[in-house]
mmCIF file as Biopython writes it, N, C-alpha, C and O atoms, coordinates in Angstrom:
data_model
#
loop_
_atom_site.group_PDB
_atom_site.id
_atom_site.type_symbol
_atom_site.label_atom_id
_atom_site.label_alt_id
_atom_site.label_comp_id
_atom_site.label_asym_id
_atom_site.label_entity_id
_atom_site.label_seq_id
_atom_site.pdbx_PDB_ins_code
_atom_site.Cartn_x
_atom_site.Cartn_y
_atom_site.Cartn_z
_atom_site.occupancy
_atom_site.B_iso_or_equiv
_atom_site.auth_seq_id
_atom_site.auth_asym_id
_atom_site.pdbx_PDB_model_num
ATOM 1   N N  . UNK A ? 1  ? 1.816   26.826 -43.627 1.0 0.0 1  A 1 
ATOM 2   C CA . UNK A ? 1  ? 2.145   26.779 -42.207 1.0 0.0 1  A 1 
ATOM 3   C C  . UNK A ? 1  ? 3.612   27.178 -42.022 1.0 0.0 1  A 1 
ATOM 4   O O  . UNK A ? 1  ? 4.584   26.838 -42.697 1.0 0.0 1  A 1 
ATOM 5   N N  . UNK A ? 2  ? 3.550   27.938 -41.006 1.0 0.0 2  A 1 
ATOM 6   C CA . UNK A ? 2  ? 5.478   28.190 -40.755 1.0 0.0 2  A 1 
ATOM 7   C C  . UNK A ? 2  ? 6.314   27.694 -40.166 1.0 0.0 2  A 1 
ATOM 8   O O  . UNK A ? 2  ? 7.518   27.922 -40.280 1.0 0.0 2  A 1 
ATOM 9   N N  . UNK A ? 3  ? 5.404   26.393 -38.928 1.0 0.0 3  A 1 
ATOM 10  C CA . UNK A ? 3  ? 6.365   25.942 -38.346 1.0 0.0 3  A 1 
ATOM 11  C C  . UNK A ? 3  ? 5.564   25.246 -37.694 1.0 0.0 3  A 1 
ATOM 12  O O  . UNK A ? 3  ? 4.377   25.570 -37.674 1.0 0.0 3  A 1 
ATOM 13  N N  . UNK A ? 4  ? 6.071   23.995 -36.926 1.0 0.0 4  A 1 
ATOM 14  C CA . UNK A ? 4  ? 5.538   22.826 -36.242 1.0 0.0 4  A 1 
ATOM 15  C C  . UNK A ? 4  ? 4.455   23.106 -35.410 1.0 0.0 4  A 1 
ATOM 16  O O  . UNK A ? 4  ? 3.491   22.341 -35.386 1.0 0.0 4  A 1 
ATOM 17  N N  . UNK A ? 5  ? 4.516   24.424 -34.515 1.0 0.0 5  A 1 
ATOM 18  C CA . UNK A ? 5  ? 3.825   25.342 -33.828 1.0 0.0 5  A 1 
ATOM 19  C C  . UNK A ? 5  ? 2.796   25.657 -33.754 1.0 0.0 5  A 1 
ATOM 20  O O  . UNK A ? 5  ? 1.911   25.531 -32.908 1.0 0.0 5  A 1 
ATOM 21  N N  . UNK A ? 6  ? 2.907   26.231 -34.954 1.0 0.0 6  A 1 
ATOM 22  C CA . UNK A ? 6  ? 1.592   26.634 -35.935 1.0 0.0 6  A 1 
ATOM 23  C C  . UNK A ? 6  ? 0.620   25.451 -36.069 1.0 0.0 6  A 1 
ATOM 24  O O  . UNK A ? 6  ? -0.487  25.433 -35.531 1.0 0.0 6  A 1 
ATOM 25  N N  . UNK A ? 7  ? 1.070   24.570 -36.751 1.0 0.0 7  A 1 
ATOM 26  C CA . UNK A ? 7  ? 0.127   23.313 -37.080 1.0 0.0 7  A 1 
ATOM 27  C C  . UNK A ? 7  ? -0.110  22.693 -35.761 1.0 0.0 7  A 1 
ATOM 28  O O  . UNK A ? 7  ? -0.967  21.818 -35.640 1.0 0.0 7  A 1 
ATOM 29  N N  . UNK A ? 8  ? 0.627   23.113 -34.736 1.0 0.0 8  A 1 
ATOM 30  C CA . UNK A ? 8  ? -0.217  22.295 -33.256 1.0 0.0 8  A 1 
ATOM 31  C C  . UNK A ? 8  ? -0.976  22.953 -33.197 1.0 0.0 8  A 1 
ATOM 32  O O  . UNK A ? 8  ? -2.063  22.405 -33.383 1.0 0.0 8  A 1 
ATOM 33  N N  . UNK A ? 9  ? -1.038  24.167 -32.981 1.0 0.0 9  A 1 
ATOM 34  C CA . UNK A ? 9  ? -1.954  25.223 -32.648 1.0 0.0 9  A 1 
ATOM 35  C C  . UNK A ? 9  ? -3.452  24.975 -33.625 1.0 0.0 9  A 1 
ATOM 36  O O  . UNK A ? 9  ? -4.556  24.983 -33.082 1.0 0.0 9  A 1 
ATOM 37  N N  . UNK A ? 10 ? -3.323  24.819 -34.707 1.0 0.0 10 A 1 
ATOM 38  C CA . UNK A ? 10 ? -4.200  24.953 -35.839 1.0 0.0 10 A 1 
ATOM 39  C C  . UNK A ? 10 ? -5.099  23.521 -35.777 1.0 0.0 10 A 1 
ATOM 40  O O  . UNK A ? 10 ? -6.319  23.649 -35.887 1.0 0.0 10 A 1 
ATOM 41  N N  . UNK A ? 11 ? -4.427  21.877 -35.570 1.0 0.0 11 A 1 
ATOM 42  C CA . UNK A ? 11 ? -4.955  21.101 -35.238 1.0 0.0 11 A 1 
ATOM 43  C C  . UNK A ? 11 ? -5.802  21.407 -33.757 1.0 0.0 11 A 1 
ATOM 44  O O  . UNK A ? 11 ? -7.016  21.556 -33.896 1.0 0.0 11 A 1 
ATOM 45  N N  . UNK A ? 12 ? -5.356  21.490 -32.620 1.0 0.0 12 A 1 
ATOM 46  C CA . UNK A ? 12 ? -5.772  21.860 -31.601 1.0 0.0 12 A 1 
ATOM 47  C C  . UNK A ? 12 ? -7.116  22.299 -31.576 1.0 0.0 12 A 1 
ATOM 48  O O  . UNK A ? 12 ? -8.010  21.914 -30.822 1.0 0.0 12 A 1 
ATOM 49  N N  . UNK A ? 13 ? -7.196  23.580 -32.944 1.0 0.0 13 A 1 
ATOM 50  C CA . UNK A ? 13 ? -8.284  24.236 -32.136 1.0 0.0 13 A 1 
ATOM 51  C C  . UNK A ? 13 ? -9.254  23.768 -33.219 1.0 0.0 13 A 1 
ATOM 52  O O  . UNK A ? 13 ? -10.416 24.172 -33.233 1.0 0.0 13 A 1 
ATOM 53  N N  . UNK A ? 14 ? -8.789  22.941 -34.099 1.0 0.0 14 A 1 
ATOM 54  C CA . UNK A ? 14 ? -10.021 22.179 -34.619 1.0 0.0 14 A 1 
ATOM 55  C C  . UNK A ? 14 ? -10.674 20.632 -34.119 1.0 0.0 14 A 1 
ATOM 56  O O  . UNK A ? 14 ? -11.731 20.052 -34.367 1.0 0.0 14 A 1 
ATOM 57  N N  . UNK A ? 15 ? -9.480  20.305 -33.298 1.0 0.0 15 A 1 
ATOM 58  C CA . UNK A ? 15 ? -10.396 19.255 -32.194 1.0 0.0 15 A 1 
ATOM 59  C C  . UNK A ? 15 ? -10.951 19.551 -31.108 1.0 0.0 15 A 1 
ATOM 60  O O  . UNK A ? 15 ? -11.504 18.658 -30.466 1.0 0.0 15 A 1 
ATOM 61  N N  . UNK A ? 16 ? -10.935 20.911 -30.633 1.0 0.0 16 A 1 
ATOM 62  C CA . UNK A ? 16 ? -11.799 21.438 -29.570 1.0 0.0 16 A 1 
ATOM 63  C C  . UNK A ? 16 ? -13.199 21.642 -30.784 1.0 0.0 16 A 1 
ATOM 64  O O  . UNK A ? 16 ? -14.264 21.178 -30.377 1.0 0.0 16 A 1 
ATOM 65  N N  . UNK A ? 17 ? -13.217 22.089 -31.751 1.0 0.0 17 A 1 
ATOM 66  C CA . UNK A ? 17 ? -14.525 22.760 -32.406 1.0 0.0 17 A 1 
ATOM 67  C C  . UNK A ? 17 ? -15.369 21.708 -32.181 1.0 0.0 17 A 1 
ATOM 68  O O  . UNK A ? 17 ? -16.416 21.644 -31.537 1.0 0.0 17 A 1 
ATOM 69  N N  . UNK A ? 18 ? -14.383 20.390 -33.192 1.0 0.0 18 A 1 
ATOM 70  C CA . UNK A ? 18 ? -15.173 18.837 -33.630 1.0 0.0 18 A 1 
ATOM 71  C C  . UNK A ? 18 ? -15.668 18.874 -31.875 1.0 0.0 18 A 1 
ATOM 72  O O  . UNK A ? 18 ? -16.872 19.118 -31.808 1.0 0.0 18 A 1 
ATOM 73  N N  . UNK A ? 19 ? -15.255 18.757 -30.990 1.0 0.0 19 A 1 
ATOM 74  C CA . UNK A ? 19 ? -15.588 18.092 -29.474 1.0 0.0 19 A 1 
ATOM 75  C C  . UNK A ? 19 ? -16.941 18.770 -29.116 1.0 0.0 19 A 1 
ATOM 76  O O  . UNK A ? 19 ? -18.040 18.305 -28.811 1.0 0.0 19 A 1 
ATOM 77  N N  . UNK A ? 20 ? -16.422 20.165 -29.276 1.0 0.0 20 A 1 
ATOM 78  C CA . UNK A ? 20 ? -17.043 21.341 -28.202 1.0 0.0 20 A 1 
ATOM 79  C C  . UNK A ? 20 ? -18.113 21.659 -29.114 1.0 0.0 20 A 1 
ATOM 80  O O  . UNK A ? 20 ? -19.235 21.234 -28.835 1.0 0.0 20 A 1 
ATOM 81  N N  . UNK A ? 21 ? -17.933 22.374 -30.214 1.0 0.0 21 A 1 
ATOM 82  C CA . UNK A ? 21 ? -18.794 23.093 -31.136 1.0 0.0 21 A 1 
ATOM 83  C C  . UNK A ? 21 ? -19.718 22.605 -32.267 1.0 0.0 21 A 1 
ATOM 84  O O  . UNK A ? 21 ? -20.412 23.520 -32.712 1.0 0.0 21 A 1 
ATOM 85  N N  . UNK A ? 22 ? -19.927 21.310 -32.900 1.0 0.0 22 A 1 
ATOM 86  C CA . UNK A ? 22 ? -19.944 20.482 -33.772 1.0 0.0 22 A 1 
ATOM 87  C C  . UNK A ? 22 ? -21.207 19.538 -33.651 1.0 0.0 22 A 1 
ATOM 88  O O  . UNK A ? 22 ? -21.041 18.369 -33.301 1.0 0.0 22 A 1 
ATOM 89  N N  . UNK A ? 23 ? -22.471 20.030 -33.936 1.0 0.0 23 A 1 
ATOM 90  C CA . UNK A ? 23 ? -23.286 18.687 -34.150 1.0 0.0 23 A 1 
ATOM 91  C C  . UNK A ? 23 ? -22.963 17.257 -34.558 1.0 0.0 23 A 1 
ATOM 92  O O  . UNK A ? 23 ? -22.614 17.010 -35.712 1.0 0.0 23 A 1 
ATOM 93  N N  . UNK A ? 24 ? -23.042 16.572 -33.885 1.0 0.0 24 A 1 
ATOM 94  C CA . UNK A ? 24 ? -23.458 15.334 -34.589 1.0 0.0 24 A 1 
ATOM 95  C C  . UNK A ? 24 ? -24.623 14.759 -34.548 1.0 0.0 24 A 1 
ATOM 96  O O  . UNK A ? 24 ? -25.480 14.845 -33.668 1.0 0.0 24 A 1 
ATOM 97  N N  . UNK A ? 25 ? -24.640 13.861 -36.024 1.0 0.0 25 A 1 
ATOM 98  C CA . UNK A ? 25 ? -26.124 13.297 -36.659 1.0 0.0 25 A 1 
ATOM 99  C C  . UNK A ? 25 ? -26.517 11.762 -35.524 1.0 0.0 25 A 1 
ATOM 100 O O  . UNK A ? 25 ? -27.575 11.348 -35.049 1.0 0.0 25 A 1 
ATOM 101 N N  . UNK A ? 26 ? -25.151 11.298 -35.446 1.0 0.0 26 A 1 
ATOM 102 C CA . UNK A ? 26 ? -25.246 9.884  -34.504 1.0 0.0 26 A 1 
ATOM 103 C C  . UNK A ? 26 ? -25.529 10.404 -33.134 1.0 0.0 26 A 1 
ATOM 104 O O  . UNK A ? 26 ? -26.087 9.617  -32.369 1.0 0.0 26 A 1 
ATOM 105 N N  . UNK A ? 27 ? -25.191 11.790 -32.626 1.0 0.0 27 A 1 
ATOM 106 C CA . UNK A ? 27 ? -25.460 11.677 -31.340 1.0 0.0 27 A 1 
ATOM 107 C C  . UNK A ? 27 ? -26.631 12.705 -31.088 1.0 0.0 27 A 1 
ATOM 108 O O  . UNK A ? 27 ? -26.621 13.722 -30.395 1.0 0.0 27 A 1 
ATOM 109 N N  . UNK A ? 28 ? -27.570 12.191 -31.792 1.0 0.0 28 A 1 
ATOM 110 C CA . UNK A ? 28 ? -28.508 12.881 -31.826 1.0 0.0 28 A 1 
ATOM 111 C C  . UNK A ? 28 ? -28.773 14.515 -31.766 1.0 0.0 28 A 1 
ATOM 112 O O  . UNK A ? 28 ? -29.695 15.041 -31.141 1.0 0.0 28 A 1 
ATOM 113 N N  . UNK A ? 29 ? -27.815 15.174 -32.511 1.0 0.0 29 A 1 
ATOM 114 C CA . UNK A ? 29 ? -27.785 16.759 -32.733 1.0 0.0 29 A 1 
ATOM 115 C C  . UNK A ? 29 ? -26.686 16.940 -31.390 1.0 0.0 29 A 1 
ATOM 116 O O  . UNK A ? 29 ? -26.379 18.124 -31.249 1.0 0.0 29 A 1 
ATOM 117 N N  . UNK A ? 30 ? -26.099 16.107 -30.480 1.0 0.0 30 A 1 
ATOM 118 C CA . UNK A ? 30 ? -24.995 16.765 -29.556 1.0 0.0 30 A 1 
ATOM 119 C C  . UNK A ? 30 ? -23.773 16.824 -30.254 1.0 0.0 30 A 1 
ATOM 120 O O  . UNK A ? 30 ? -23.440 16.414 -31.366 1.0 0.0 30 A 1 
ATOM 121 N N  . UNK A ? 31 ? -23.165 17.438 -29.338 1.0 0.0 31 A 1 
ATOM 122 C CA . UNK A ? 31 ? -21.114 17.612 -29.201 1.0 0.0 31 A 1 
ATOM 123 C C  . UNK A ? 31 ? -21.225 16.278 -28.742 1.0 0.0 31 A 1 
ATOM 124 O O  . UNK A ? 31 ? -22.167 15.737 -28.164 1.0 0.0 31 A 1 
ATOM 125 N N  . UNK A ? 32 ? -19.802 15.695 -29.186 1.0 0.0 32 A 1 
ATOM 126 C CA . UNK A ? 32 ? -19.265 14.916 -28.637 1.0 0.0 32 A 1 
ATOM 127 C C  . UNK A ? 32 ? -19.205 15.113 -26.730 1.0 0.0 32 A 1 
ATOM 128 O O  . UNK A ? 32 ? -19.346 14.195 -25.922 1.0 0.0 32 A 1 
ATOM 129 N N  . UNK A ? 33 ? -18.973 16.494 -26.429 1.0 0.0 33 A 1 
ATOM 130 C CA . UNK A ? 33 ? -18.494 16.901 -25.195 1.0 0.0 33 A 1 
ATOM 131 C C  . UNK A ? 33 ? -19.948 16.726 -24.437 1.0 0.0 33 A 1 
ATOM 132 O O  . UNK A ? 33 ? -20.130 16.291 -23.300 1.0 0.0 33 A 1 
ATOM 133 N N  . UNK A ? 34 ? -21.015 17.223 -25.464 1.0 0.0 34 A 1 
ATOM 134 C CA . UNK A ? 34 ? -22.619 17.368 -24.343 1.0 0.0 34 A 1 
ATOM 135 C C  . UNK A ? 34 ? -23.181 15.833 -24.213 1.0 0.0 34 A 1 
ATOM 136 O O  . UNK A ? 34 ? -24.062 15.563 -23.397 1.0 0.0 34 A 1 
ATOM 137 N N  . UNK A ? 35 ? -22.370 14.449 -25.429 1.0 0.0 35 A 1 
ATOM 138 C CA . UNK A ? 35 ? -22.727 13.135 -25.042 1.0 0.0 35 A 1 
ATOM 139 C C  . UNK A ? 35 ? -22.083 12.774 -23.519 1.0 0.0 35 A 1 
ATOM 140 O O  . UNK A ? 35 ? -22.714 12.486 -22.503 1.0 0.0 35 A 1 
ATOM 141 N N  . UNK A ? 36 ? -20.801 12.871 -23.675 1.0 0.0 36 A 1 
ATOM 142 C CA . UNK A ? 36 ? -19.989 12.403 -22.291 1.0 0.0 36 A 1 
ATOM 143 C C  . UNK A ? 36 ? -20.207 13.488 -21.348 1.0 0.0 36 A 1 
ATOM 144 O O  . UNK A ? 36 ? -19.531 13.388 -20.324 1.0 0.0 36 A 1 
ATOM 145 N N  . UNK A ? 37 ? -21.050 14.600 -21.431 1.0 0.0 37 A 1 
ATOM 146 C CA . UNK A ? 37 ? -21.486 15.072 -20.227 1.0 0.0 37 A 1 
ATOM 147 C C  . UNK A ? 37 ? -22.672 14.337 -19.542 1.0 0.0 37 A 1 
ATOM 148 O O  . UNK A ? 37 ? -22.769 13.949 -18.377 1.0 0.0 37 A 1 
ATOM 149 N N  . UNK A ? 38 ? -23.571 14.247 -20.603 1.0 0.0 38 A 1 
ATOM 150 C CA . UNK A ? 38 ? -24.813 13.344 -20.183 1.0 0.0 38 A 1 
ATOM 151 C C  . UNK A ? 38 ? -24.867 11.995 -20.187 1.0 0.0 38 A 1 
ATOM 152 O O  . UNK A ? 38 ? -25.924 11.364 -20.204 1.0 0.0 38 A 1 
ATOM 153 N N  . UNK A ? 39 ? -23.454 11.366 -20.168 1.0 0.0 39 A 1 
ATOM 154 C CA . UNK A ? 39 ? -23.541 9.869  -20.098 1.0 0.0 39 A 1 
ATOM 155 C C  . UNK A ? 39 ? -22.919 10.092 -18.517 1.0 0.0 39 A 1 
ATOM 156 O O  . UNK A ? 39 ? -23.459 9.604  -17.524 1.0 0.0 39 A 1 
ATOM 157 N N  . UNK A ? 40 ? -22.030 10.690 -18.491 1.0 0.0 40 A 1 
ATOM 158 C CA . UNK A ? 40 ? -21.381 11.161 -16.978 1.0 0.0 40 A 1 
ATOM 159 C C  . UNK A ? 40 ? -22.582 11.258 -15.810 1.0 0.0 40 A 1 
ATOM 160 O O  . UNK A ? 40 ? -22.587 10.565 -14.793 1.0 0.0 40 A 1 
ATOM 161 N N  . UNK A ? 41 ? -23.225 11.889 -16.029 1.0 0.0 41 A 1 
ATOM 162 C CA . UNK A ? 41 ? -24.685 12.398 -14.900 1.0 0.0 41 A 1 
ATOM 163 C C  . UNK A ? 41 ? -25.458 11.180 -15.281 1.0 0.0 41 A 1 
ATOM 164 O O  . UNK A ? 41 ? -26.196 10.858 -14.351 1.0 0.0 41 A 1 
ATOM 165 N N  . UNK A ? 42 ? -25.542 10.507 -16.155 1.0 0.0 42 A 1 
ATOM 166 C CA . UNK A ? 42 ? -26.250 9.630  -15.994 1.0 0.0 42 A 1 
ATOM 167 C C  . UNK A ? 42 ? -25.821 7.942  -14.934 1.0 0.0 42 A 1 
ATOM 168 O O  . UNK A ? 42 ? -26.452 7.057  -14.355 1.0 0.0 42 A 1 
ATOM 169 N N  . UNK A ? 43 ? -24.585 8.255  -15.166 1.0 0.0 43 A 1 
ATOM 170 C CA . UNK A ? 43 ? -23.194 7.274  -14.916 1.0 0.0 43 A 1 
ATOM 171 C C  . UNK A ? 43 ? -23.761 7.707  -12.988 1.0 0.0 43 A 1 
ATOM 172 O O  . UNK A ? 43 ? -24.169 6.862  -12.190 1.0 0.0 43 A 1 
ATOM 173 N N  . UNK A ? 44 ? -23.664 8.627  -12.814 1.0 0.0 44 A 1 
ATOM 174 C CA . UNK A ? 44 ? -23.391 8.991  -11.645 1.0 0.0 44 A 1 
ATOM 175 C C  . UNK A ? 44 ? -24.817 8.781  -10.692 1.0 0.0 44 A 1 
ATOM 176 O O  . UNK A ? 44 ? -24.861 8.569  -9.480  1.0 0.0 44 A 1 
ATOM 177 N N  . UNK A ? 45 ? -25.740 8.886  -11.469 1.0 0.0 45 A 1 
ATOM 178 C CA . UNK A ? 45 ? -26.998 8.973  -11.105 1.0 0.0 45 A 1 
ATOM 179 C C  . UNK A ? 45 ? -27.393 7.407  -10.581 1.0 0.0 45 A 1 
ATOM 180 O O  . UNK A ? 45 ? -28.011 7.160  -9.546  1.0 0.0 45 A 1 
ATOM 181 N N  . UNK A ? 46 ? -26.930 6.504  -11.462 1.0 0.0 46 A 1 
ATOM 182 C CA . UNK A ? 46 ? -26.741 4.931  -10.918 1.0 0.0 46 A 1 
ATOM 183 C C  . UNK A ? 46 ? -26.204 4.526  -10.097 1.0 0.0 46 A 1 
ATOM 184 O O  . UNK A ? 46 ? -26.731 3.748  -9.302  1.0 0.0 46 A 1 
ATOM 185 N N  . UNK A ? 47 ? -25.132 4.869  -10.025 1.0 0.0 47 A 1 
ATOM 186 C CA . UNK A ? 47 ? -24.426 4.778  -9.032  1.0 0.0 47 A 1 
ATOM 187 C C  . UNK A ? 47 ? -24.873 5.056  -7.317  1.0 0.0 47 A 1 
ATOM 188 O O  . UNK A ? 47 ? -24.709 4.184  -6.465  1.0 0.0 47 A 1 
ATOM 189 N N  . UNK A ? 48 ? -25.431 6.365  -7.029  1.0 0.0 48 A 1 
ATOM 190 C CA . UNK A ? 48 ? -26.126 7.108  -6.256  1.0 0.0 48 A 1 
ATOM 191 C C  . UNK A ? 48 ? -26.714 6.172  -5.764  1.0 0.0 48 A 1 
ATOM 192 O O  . UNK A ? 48 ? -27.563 6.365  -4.893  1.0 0.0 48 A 1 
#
C-alpha cells in the first residue's frame, strides 16, 4: 500500500462487496444490504 489513502480506498470497497455483493449462509443466501432491505418493507408494512 502507498499511503493511508490507498488502504481507505481498498477497505471501503471491500465493505461495500461484504454488504452489497456477498452471500450469506445465515441470511439465507442474501446481502447483508437485501436483509435490511426486506426487514425495512417489512418494518413498514406493520406499521401501515
Amino acid at each position: 500500500m502507498a499511503d493511508g489513502f490507498e488502504a481507505q480506498r481498498v477497505i471501503a470497497e471491500w465493505i461495500e462487496y461484504y454488504h452489497e455483493e456477498r452471500p450469506h449462509s445465515a441470511l439465507a443466501g442474501r446481502t447483508p444490504a437485501e436483509a435490511y432491505r426486506d426487514g425495512m418493507a417489512d418494518s413498514t408494512r406493520e406499521v401501515a
